[in-house]
PyMOL commands that place a pseudoatom at each C-alpha (Angstrom):
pseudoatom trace, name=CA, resn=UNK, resi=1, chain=A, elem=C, hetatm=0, pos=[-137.658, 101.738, -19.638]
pseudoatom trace, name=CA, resn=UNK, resi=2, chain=A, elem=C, hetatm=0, pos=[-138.612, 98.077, -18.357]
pseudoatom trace, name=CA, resn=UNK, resi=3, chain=A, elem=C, hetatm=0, pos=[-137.826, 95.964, -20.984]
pseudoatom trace, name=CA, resn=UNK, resi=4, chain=A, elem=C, hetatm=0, pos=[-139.347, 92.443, -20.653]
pseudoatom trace, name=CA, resn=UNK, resi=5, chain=A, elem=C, hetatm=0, pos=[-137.338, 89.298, -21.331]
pseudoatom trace, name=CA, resn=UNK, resi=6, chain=A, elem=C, hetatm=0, pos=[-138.408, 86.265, -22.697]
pseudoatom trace, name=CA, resn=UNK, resi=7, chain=A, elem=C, hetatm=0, pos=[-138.723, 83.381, -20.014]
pseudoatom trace, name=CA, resn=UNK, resi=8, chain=A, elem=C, hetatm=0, pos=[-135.776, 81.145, -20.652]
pseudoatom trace, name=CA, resn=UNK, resi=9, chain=A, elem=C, hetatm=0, pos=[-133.473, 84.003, -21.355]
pseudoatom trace, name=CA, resn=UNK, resi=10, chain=A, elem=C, hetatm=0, pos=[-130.215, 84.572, -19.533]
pseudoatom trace, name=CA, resn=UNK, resi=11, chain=A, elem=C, hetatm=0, pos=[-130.066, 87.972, -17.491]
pseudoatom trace, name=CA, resn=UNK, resi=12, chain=A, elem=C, hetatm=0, pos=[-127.032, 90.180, -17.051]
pseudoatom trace, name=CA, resn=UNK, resi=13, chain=A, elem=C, hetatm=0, pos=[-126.358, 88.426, -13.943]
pseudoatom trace, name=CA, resn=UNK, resi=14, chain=A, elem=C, hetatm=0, pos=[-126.198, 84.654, -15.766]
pseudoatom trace, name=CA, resn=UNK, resi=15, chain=A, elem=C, hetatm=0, pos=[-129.049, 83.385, -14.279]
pseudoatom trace, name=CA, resn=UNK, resi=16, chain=A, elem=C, hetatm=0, pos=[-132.312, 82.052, -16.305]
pseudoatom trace, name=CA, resn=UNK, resi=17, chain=A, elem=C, hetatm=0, pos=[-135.493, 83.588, -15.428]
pseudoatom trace, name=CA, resn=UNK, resi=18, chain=A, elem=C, hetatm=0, pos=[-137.327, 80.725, -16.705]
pseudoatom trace, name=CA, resn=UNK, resi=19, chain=A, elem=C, hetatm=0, pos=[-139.012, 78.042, -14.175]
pseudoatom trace, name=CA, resn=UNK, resi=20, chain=A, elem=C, hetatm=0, pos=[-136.613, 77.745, -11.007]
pseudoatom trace, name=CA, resn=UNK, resi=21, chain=A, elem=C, hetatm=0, pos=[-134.810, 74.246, -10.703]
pseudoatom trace, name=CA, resn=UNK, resi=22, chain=A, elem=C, hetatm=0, pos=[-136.343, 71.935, -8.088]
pseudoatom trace, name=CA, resn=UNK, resi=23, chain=A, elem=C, hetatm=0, pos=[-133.887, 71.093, -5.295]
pseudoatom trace, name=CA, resn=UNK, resi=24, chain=A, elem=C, hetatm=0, pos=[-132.420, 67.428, -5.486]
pseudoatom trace, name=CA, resn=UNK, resi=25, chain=A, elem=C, hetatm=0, pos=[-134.817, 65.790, -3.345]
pseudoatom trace, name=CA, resn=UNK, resi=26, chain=A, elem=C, hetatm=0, pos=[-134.181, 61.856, -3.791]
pseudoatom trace, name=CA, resn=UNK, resi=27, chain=A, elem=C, hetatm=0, pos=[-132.059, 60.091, -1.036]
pseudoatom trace, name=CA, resn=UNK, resi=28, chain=A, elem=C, hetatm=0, pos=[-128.610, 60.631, -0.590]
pseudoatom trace, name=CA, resn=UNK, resi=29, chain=A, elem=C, hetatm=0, pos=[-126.313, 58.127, -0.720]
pseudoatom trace, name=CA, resn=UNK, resi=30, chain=A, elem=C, hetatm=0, pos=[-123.387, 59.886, 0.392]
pseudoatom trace, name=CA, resn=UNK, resi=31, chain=A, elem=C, hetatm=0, pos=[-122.386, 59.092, 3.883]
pseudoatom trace, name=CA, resn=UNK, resi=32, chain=A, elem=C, hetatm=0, pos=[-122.296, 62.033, 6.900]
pseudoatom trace, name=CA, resn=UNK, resi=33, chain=A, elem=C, hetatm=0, pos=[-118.300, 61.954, 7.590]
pseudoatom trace, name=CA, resn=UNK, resi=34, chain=A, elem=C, hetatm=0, pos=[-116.645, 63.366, 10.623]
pseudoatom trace, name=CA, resn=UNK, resi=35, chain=A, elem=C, hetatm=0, pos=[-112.982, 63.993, 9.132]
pseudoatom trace, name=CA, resn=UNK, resi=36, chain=A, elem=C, hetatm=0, pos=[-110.099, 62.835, 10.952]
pseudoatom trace, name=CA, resn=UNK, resi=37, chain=A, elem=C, hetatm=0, pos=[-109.235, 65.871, 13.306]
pseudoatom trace, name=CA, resn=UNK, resi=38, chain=A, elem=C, hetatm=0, pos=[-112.530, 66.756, 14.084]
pseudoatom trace, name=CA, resn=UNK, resi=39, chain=A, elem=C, hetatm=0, pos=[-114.015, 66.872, 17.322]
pseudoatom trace, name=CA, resn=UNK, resi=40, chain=A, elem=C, hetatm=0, pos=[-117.676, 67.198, 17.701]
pseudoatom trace, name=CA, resn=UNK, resi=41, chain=A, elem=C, hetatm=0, pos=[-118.926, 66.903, 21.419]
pseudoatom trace, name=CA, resn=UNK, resi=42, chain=A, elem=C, hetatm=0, pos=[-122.949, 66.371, 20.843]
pseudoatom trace, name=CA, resn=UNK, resi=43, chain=A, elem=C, hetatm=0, pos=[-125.326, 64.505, 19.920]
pseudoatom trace, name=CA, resn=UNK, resi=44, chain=A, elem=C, hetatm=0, pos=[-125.388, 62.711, 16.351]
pseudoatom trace, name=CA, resn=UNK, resi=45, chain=A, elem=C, hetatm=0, pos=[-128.337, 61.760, 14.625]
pseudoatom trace, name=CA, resn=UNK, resi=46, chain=A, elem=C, hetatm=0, pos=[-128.783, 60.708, 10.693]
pseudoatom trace, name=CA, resn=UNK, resi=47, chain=A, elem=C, hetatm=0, pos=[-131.613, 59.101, 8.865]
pseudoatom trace, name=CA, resn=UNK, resi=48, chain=A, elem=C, hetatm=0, pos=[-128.281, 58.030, 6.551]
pseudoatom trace, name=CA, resn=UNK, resi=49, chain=A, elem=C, hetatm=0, pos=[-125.064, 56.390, 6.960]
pseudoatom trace, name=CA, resn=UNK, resi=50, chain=A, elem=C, hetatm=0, pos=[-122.484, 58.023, 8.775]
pseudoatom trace, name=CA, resn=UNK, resi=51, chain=A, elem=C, hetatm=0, pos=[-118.813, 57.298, 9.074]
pseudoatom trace, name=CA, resn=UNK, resi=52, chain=A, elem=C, hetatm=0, pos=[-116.702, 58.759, 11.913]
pseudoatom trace, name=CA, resn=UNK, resi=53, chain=A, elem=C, hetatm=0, pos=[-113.134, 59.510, 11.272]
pseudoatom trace, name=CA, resn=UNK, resi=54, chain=A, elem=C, hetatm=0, pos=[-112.396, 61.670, 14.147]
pseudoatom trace, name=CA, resn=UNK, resi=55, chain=A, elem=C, hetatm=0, pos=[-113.969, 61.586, 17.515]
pseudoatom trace, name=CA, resn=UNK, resi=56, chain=A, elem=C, hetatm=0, pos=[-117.803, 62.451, 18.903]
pseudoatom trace, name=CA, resn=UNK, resi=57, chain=A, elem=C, hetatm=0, pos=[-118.455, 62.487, 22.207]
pseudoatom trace, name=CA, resn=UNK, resi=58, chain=A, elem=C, hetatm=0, pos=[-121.978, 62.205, 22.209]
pseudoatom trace, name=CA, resn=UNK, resi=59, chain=A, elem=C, hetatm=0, pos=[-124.837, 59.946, 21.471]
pseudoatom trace, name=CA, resn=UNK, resi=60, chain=A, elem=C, hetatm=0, pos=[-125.111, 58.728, 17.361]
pseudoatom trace, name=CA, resn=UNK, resi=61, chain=A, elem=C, hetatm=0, pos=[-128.013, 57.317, 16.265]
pseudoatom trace, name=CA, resn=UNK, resi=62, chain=A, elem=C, hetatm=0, pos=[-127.872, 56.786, 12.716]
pseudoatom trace, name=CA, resn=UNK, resi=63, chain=A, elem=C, hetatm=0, pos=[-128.779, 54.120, 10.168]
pseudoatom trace, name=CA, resn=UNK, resi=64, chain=A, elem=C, hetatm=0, pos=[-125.569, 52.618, 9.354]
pseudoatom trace, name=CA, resn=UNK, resi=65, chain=A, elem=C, hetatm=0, pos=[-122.498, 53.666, 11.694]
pseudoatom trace, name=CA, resn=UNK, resi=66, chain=A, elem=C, hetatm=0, pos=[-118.617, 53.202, 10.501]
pseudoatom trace, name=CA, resn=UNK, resi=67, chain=A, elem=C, hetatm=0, pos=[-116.004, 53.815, 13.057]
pseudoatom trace, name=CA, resn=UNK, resi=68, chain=A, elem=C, hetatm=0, pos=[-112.807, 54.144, 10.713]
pseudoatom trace, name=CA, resn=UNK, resi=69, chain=A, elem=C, hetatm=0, pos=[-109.749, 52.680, 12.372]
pseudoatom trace, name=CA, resn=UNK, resi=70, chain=A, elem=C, hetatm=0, pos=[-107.992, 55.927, 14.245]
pseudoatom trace, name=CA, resn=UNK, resi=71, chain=A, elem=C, hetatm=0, pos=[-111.308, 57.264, 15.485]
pseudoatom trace, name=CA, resn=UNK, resi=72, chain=A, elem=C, hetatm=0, pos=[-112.871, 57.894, 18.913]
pseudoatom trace, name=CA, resn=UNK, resi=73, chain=A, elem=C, hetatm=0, pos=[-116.471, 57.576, 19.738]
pseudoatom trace, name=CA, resn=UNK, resi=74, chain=A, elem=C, hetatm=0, pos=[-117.006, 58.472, 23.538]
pseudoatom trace, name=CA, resn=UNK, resi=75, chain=A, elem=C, hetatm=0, pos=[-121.251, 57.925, 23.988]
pseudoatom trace, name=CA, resn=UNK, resi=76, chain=A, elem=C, hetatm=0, pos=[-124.357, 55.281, 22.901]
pseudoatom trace, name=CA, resn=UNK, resi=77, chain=A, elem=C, hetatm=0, pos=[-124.288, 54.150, 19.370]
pseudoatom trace, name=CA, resn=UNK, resi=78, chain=A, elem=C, hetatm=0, pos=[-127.628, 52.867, 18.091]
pseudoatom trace, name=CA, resn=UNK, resi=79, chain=A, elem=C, hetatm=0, pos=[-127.592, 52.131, 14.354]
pseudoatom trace, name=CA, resn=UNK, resi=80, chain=A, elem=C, hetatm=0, pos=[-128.668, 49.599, 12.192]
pseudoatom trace, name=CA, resn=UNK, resi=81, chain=A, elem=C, hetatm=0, pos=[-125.137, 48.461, 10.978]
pseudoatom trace, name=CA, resn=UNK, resi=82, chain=A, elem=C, hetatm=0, pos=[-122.211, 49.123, 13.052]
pseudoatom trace, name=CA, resn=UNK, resi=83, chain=A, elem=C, hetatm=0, pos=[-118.553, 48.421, 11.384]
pseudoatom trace, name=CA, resn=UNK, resi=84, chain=A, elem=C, hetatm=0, pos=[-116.229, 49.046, 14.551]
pseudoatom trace, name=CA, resn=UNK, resi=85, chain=A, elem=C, hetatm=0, pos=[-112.543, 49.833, 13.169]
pseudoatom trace, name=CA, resn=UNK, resi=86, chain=A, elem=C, hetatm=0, pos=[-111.208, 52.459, 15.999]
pseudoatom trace, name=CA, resn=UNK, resi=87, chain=A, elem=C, hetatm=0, pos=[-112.075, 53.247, 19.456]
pseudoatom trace, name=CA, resn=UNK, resi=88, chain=A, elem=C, hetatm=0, pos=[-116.072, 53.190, 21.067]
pseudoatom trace, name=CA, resn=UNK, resi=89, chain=A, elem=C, hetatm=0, pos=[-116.351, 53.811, 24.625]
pseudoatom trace, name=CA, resn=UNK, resi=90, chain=A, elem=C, hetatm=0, pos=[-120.315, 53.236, 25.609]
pseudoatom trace, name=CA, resn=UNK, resi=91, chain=A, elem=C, hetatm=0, pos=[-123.074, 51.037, 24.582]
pseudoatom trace, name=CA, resn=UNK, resi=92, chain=A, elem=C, hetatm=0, pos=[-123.669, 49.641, 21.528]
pseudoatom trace, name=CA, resn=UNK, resi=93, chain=A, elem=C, hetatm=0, pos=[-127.075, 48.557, 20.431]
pseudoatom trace, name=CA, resn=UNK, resi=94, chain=A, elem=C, hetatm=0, pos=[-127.663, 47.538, 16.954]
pseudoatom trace, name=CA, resn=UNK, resi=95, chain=A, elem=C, hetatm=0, pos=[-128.940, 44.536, 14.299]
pseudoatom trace, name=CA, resn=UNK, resi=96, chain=A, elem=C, hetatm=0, pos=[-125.636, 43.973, 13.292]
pseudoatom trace, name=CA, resn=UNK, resi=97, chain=A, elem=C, hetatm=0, pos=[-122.543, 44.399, 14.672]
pseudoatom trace, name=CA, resn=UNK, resi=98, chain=A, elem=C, hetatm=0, pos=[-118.567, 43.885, 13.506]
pseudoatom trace, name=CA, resn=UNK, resi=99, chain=A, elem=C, hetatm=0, pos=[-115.680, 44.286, 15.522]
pseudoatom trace, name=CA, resn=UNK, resi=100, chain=A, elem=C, hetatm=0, pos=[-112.567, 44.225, 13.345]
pseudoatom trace, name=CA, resn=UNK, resi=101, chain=A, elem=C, hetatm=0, pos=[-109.178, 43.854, 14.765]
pseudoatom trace, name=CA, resn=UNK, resi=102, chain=A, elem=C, hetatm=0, pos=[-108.521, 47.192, 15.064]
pseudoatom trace, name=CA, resn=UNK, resi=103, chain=A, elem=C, hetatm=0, pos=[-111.413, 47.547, 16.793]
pseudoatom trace, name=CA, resn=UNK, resi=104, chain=A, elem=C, hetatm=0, pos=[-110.936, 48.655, 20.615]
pseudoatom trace, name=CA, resn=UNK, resi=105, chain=A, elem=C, hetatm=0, pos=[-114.487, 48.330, 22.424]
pseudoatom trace, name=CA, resn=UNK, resi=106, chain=A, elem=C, hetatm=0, pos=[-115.235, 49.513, 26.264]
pseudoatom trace, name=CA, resn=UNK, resi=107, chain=A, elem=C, hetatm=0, pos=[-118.988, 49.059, 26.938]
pseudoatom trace, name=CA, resn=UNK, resi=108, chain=A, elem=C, hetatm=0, pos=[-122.084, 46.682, 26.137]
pseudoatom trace, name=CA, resn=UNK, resi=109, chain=A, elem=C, hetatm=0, pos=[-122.687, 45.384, 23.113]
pseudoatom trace, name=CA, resn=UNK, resi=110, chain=A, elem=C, hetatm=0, pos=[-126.093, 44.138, 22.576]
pseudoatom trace, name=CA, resn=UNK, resi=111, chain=A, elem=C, hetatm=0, pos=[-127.115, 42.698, 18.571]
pseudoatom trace, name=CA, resn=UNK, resi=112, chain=A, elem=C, hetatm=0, pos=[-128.557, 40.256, 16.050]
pseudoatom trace, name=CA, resn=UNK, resi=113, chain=A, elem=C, hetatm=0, pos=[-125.698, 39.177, 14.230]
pseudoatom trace, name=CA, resn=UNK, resi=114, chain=A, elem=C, hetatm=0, pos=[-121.970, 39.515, 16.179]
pseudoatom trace, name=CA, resn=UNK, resi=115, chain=A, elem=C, hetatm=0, pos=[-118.714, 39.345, 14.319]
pseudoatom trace, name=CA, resn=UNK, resi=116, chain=A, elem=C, hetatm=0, pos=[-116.004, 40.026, 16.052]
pseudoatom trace, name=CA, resn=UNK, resi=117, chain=A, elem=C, hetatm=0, pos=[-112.121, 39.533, 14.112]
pseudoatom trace, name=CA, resn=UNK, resi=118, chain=A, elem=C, hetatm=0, pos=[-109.098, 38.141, 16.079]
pseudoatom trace, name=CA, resn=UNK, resi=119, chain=A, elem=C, hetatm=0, pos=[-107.201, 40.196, 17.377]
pseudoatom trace, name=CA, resn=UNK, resi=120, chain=A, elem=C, hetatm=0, pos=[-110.052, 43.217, 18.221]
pseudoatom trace, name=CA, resn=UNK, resi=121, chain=A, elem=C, hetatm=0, pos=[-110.784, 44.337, 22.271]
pseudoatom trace, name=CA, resn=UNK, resi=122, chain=A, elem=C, hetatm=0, pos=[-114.257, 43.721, 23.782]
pseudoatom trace, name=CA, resn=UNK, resi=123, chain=A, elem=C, hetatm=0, pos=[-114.384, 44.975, 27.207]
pseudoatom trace, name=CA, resn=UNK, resi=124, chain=A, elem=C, hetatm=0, pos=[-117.595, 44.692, 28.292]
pseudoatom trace, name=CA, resn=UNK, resi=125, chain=A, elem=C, hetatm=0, pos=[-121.084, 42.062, 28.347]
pseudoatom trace, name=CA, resn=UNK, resi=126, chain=A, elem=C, hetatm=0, pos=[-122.560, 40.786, 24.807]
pseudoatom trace, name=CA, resn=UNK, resi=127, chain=A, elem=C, hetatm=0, pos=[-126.528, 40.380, 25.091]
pseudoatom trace, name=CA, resn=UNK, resi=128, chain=A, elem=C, hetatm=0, pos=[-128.137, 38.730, 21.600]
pseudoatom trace, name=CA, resn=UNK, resi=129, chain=A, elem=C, hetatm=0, pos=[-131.737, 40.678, 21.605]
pseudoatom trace, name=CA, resn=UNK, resi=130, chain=A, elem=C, hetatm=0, pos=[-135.028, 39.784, 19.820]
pseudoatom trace, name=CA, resn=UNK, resi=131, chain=A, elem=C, hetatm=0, pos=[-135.303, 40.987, 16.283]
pseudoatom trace, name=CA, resn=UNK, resi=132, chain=A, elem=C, hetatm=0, pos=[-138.583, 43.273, 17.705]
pseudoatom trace, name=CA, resn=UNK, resi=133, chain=A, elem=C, hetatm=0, pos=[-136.803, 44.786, 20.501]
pseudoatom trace, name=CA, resn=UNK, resi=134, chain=A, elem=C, hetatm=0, pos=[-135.870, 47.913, 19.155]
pseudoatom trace, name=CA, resn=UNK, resi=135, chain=A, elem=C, hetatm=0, pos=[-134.322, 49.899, 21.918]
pseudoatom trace, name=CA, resn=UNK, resi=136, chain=A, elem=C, hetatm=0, pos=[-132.595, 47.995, 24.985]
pseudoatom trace, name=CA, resn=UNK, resi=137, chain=A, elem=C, hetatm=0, pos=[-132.603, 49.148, 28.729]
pseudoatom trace, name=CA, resn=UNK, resi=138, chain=A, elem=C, hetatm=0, pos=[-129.096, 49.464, 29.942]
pseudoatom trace, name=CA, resn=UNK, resi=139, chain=A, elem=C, hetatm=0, pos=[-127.305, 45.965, 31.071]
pseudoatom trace, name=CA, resn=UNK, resi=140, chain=A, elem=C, hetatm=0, pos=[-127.475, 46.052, 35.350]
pseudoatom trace, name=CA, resn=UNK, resi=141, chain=A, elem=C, hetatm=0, pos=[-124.409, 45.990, 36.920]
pseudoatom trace, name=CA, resn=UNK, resi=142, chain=A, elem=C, hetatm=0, pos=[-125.958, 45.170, 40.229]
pseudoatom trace, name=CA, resn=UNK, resi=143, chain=A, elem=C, hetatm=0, pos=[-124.802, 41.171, 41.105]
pseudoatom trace, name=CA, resn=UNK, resi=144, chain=A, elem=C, hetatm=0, pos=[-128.265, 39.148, 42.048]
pseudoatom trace, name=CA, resn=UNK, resi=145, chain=A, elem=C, hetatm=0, pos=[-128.883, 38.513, 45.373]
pseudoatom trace, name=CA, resn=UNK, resi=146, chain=A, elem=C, hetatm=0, pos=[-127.638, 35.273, 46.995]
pseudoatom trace, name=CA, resn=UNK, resi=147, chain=A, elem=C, hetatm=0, pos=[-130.574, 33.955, 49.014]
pseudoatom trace, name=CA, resn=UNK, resi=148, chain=A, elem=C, hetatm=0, pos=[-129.376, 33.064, 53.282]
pseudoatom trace, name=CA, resn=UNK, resi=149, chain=A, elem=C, hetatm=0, pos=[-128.767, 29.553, 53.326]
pseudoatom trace, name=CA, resn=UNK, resi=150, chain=A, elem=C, hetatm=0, pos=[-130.259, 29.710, 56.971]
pseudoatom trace, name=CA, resn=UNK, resi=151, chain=A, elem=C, hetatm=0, pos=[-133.527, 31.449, 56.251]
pseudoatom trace, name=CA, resn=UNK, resi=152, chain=A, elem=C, hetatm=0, pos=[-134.110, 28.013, 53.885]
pseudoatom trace, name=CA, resn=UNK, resi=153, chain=A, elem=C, hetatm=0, pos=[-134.155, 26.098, 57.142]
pseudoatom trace, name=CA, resn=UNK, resi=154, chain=A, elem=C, hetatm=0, pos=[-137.400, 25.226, 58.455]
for i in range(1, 154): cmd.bond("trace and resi %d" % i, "trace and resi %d" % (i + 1))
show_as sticks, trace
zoom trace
């Protein structure tokens, strides 16, 4: 009535009943990849590298960050590596930073290393940080205060 099958041996459904296979568990190198026409609207965040070919709007935090020429990213980036190629509108904070010259940046940009190619669009203020600053408090748009050349006077 039960008949018992050998470990190892295939069942009638074509799976072994020996010792179960251990899922993959060592890093993967693949990159995360938003397709071109895809739209996510949320938050991204990756231990790995990701590579956006269609648009976020959100915040991506990731460890490396490619922004294929043809793609939107509406939000803060805070990578690692960011490779700029499309369109970025927010800050960028990360070690290092390339613009190409498809690149097509509105916001802050605040990095290590800067490369920017001719020809690419940086609308906004470039702050070099400390290599142990790891997050940055948004760049002030508030103008400093112009002391009243009477109130020197005395």
């Amino acid at each position: 009535m039960f008949n018992r099958q050998d470990e190892g041996s295939q069942t009638g459904l074509g799976t072994s009943t020996g010792t179960a296979q251990q899922p993959n568990t060592t890093n993967n190198t693949e990159p995360s990849v938003i397709s071109a026409g895809l739209t996510i609207v949320g938050n991204l965040q990756s231990n790995s590298d990701v590579v956006i070919a269609g648009t976020v709007e959100g915040d991506i935090t990731s460890r490396s960050l490619t922004v294929s020429e043809g793609a939107k990213v509406k939000g803060t980036i805070e990578c690692s590596t960011a490779q700029l190629q499309g369109d970025v509108d927010g800050q960028v904070n990360a070690s290092s930073v390339s613009v190409t010259r498809t690149g097509n940046i509105n916001g802050d940009i605040v990095y290590e290393v800067l490369s920017i190619d001719e020809g690419a669009v940086v609308e906004g203020q470039l702050r070099r940080r400390d290599k142990q600053v790891s997050k940055v408090t948004p760049i002030s748009n508030e103008k400093p205060n112009k002391e009243n050349p009477e109130a020197r006077a005395g």
